[in-house]
C-alpha positions, 0 to 999 in steps of 0.5 A: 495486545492480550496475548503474544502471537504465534511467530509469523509464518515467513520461512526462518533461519534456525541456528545459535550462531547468528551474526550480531545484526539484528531483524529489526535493523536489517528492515529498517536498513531496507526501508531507508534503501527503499525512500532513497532509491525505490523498490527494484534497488530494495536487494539483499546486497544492497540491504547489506552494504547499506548496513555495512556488512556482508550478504551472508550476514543479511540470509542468516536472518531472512531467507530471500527478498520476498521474506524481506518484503513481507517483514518490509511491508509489515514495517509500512503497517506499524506506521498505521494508525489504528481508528478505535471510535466513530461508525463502522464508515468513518473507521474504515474511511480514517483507516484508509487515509492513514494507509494512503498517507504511509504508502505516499509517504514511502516511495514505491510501498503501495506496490509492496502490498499489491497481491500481498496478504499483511501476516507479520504483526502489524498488519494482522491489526490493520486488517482486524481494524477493518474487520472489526469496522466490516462486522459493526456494520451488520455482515456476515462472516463471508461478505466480512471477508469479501468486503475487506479484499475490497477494500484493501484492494481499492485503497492500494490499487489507487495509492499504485496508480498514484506513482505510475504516470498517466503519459510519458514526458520528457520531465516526468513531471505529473501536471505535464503529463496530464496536461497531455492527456488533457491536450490529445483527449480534447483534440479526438473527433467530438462526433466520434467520442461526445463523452471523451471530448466533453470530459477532457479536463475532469478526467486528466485534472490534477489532485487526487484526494476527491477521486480517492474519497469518491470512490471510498465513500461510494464502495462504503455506501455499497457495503451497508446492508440493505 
């Protein structure tokens, strides 16, 4: 990076007197909550006693748990790797399968991003990634930007829908709950609902890597100017 960038624009603490626990290690510490027992456990206490330390000491540094999901969330972005060569398409189709394999490999994280603007470091260049890739491909300053929210929300929307189950069971098994909604799709009244019946098994198949480039490839192809 050429230049230092301004600081963040998270509310912080500003006093000399902070304990000796680092930024960095209390997101690190909330990233390992977050692998280990998902999102809704991700909390200043449990943060804390993660770290071995009181939650005062953890509000010293972050002053509630949306400024720890922010900076948590900027964490997920550094795993992202950066496309720099290839067309304006394969920089932005490299870029969401990168942010797809981070959100996969974290449990809960695409719904950390889910209504949240990317404002720390890291995710400053992932959206730059994108509007450089956006710019490349001929559109303007407005559609550049419509584009982008178009494509970050189709990349994470998909990567949440991924870890939500199609239907209950007992299990919570992925492959037992579409073989559900293969089974109940199929036994609906062929004269009442043709196309439901007739795609059962497409709609509830397993393995999402062809829906997901699918539907990528398909929204880049919209996004090249006439």
């Amino acid at each position: 990076m050429s230049q230092a960038l301004p600081p963040p624009i998270w509310s912080r603490r500003t006093t000399t007197a902070r304990p000796p626990v680092s930024e960095e290690a209390i997101v690190e510490a909330a990233l390992r909550v977050l692998d280990d027992d998902g999102l809704d456990a991700v909390t200043m206490r449990a943060v804390a006693e993660r770290m071995g330390v009181s939650a005062p000491t953890i509000y010293w540094h972050v002053e509630n748990k949306d400024g720890l999901l922010d900076r948590l969330y900027d964490r997920l972005c550094s795993e992202v790797p950066l496309p720099s060569r290839g067309t304006w398409q394969h920089r932005l189709q490299a870029l969401a399968a990168s942010i797809r394999s981070v959100f996969a490999a974290h449990r809960d994280s695409a719904r950390i991003a889910v209504g949240r603007f990317p404002l720390g470091p890291h995710g400053l260049q992932v959206t730059e990634a994108a509007l450089a890739a956006l710019a490349d491909a001929g559109l303007d300053i407005e559609d550049t930007a419509h584009a982008a929210h178009l494509f970050f929300s189709y990349v994470t929307s998909f990567c949440y829908q991924e870890t939500i189950l199609p239907a209950a069971t007992p299990t919570g098994n992925r492959a037992a709950s579409l073989a559900l909604v293969e089974h109940y799709l199929s036994s609906l009244p062929p004269n009442d609902f043709p196309h439901l019946t007739r795609c059962a098994q497409a709609l509830s198949r397993p393995g999402l890597d062809r829906r997901f480039t699918f539907g990528l490839n398909r929204l880049i192809r919209g996004l090249t100017p006439p």
